[in-house]
Structures are given as structure tokens and as C-alpha cells.
Kinemage of the C-alpha trace (Angstrom):
@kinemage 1
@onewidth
@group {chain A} dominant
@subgroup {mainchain}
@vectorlist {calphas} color= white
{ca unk a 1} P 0.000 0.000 0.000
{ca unk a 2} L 1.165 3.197 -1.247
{ca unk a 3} L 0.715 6.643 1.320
{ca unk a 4} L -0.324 9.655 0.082
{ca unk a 5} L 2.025 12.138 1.801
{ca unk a 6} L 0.676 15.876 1.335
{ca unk a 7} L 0.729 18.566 3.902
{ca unk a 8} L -1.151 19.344 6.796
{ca unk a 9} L -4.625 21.079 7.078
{ca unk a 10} L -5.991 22.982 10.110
{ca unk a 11} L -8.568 20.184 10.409
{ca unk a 12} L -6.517 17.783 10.369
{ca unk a 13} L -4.954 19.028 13.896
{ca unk a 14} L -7.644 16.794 16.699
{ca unk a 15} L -6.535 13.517 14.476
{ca unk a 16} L -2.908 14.504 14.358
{ca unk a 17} L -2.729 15.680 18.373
{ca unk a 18} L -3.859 12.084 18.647
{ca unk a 19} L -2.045 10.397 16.542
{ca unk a 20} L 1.714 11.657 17.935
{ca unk a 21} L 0.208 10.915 21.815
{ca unk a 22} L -0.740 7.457 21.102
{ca unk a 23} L 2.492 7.019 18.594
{ca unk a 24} L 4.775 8.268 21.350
{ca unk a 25} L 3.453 6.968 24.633
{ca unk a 26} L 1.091 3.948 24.411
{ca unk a 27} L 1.840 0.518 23.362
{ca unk a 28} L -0.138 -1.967 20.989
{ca unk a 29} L 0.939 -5.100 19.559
{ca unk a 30} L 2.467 -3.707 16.632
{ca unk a 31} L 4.396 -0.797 17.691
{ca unk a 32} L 7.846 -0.543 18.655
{ca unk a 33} L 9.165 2.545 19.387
{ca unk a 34} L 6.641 3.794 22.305
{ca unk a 35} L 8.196 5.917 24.642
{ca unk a 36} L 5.818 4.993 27.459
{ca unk a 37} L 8.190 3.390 29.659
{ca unk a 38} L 10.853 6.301 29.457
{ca unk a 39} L 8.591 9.574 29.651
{ca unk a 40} L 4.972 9.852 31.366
{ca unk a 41} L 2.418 12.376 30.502
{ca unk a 42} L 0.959 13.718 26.892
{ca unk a 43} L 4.022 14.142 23.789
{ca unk a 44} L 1.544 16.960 22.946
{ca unk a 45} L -1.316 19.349 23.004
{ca unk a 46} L -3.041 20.875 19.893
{ca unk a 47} L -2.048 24.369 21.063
{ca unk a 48} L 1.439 23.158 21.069
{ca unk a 49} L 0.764 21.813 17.301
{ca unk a 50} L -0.503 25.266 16.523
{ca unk a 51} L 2.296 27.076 18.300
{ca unk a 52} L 4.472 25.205 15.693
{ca unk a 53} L 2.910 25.527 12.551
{ca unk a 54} L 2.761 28.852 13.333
{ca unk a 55} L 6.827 29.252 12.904
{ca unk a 56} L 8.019 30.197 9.331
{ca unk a 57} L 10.908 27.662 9.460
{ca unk a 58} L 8.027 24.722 10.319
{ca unk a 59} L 6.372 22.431 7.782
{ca unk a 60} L 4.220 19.233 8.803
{ca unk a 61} L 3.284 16.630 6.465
{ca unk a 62} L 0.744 13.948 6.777
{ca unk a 63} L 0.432 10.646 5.269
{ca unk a 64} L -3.448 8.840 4.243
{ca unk a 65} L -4.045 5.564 3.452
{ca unk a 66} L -6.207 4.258 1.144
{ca unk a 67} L -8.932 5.357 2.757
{ca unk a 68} L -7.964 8.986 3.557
{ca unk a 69} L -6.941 8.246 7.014
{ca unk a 70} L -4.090 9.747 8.893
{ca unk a 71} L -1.312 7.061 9.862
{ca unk a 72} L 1.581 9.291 10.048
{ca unk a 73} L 3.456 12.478 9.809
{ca unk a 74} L 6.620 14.494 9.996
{ca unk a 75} L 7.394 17.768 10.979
{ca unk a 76} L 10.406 19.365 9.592
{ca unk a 77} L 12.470 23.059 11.172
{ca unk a 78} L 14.622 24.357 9.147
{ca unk a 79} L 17.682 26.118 10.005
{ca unk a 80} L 20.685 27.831 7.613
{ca unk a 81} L 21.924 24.702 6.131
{ca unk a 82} L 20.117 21.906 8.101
{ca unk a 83} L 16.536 20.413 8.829
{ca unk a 84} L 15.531 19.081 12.111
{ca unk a 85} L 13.448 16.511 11.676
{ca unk a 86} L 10.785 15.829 14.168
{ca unk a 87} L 7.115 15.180 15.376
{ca unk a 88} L 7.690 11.726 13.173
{ca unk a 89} L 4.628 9.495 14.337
{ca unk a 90} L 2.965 6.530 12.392
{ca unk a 91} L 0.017 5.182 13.912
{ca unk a 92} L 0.824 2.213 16.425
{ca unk a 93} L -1.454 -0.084 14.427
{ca unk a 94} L 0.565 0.327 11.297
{ca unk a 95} L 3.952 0.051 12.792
{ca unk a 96} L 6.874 -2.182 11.501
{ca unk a 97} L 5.452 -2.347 7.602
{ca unk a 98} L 7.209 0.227 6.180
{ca unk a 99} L 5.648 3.336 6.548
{ca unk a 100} L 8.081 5.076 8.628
{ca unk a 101} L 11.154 4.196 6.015
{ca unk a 102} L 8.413 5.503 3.286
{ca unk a 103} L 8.291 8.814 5.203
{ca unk a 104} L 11.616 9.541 5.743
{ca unk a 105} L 12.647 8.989 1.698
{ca unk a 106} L 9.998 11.490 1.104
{ca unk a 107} L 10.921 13.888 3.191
{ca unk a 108} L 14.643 13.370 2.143
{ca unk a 109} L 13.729 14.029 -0.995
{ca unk a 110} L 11.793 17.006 -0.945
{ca unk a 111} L 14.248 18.862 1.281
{ca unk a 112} L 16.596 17.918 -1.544
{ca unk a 113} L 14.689 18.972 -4.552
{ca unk a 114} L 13.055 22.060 -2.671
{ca unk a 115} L 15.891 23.325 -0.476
{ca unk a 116} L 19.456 23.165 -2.306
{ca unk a 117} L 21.518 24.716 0.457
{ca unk a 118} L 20.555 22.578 2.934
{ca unk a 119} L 22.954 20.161 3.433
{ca unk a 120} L 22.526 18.145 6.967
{ca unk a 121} L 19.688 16.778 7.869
{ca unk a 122} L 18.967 16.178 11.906
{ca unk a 123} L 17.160 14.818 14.656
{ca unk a 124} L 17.151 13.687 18.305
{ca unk a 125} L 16.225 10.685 19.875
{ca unk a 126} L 16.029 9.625 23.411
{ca unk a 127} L 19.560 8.167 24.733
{ca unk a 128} L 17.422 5.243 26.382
{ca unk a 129} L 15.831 4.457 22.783
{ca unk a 130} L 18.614 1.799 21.278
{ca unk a 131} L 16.345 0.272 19.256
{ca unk a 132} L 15.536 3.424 17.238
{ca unk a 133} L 18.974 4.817 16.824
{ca unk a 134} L 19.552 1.759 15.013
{ca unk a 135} L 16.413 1.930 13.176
{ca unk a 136} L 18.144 5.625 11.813
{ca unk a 137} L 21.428 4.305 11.904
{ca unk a 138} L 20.147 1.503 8.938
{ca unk a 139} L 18.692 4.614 7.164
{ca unk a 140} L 22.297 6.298 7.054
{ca unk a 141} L 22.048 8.366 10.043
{ca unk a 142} L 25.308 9.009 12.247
{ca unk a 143} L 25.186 9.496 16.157
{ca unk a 144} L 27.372 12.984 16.288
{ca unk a 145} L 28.079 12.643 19.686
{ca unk a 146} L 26.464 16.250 20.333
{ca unk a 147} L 23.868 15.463 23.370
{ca unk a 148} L 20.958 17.744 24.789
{ca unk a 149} L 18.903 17.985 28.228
{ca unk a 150} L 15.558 16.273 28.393
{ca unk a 151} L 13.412 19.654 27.659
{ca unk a 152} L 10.908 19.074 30.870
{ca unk a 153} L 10.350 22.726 30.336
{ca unk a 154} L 8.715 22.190 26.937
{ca unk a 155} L 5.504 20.546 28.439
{ca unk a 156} L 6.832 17.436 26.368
{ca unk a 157} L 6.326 14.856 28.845
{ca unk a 158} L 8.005 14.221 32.170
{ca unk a 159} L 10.980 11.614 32.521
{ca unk a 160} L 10.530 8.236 34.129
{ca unk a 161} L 14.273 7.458 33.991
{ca unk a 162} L 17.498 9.509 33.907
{ca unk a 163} L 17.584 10.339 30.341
{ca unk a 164} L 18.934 12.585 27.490
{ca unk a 165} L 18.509 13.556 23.990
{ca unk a 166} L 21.563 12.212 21.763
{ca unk a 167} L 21.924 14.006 17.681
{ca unk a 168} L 21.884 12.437 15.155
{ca unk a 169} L 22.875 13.624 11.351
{ca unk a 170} L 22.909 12.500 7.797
{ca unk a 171} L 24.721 14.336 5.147
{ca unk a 172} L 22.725 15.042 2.272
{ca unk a 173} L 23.572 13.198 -1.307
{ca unk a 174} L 21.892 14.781 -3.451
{ca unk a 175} L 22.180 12.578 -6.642
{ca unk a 176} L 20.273 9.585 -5.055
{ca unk a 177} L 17.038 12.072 -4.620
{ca unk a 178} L 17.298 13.822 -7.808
{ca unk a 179} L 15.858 11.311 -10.028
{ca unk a 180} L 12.410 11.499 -7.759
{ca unk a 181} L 9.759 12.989 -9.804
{ca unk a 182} L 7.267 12.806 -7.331
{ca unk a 183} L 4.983 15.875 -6.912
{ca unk a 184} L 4.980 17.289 -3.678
């Protein structure tokens, strides 16, 4: 099955506030990368959401399935010469069948084909999370050794265990996007 990735909507904001809470701290027989026994409390809140597609340097993307359903999205900041990538959710029921990789080509690609001087692409994961730094690791991204404080003051969720926010980075190759011609 084939997603169609597009960007987000204002009314698509209840489903995705949903979405990222269940994605990030509940558990169902499919889905492996919960957070729910490493941080307590909601991932977010939809005035959060709106707070950040607000921001100039924010874009969100959604993905439906067949039958116009969110299952996923991805949230992208851009800086200078970099992208953090971020608020990357697929629906627990979904989990482990490929949508995730599926997002994070597309997104590689469009930052590629829309934003030539960007050249890094980033994220953070929890240090805790093993399992999903090799998950990004597999997908060509490089722990940089750069490391951040849980952000408690964010409203993100509190910590259940003593934990930290490791980087990681993939340089951008451009010539294995370019031949995309997907519409975005």
C-alpha cells in the first residue's frame, strides 16, 4: 500500500494531536518505538501543534491511506543549512510495515529537490531508545556525539528514567534524490 504524503490542514490538527500521543506513549501489539516506559504524561497538546505551525521555518506533512486516514506524519524546522526533523509518528497499528522508512525517503527528498543549500539533515532521539537509533542508523544516520537535556520545560512529557537527547545527522547526497519525480 502506497501513502499519500501531502501537507497538513488545520482540520486535520484533533486527528494529528492524537495520533503523535498514542504514537509516542502507548503501546499496541504492533508498535515498537513507544516511549511509554521512558517519559509519562501527553508528547503533545493541539495548542502546542498550533504554536508550531505557526513558525516560518516549520512544515508538517501527513500521510493517508487508502482510505484517507491519517497514519503518520513528519514535521520538519529548518535552520541555515540543516533540517531538524521531528514530530515523526505513524500510527501504532501500522507500525513495523514500512511506513516510517516511506516517510523519511519522502521527506529526504523534498528537502533535496526544494531546499538546495541545505545540506545536513537532523534529529534527536532519546539516549534510552537503542532500538531506534539503530532503526536511523540503517537509514544512514550518524550518532554525532552532540547530546541535549531532556526539555521538561517544553511541556513534552516528564521523565521516568534519567535520560537525554543524543543528535543524530545525515549528510545530504543529493544525486540519489534527484531522479524522484514525485509531486509534492
Amino acid at each position: 500500500m502506497s501513502l499519500n504524503i501531502r501537507k497538513v490542514k488545520n482540520d486535520d490538527l484533533d486527528q494529528l494531536v492524537a495520533l503523535i500521543n498514542i504514537a509516542y506513549r502507548s503501546e499496541s501489539s504492533r508498535s515498537w518505538t513507544t516511549e511509554k516506559y521512558f517519559i509519562a504524561g501527553h508528547r503533545i497538546t493541539k495548542q502546542q501543534l498550533n504554536y508550531e505551525l505557526e513558525q516560518s521555518l516549520f512544515e508538517l506533512f501527513v500521510a493517508e491511506n487508502e482510505l484517507g486516514e491519517i497514519i503518520a506524519c513528519i514535521g520538519l524546522t529548518f535552520d541555515k543549512t540543516s533540517v531538524e526533523i521531528g514530530t515523526f509518528a505513524i500510527d501504532t497499528t501500522v507500525q513495523n510495515l514500512g511506513y516510517g522508512r516511506e516517510m523519511l525517503h519522502f521527506i529526504e527528498g523534498y528537502v533535496v529537490r526544494y531546499y538546495p543549500v541545505i545540506t545536513r539533515l537532523i534529529m534527536y532521539v532519546l539516549d534510552v531508545r537503542s532500538e531506534l537509533i539503530a532503526y536511523y542508523q540503517r537509514r544512514g544516520y550518524q550518532v554525532t556525539g552532540r547530546k541535549e537535556s531532556y526539555p521538561i520545560e517544553a511541556g513534552v512529557g516528564q521523565p521516568l528514567v534519567a535520560t537525554q537527547l543524543i543528535e543524530l545527522e545525515k549528510v545530504i547526497t543529493r544525486n540519489i534524490y534527484e531522479k524522484s519525480s514525485r509531486k509534492f
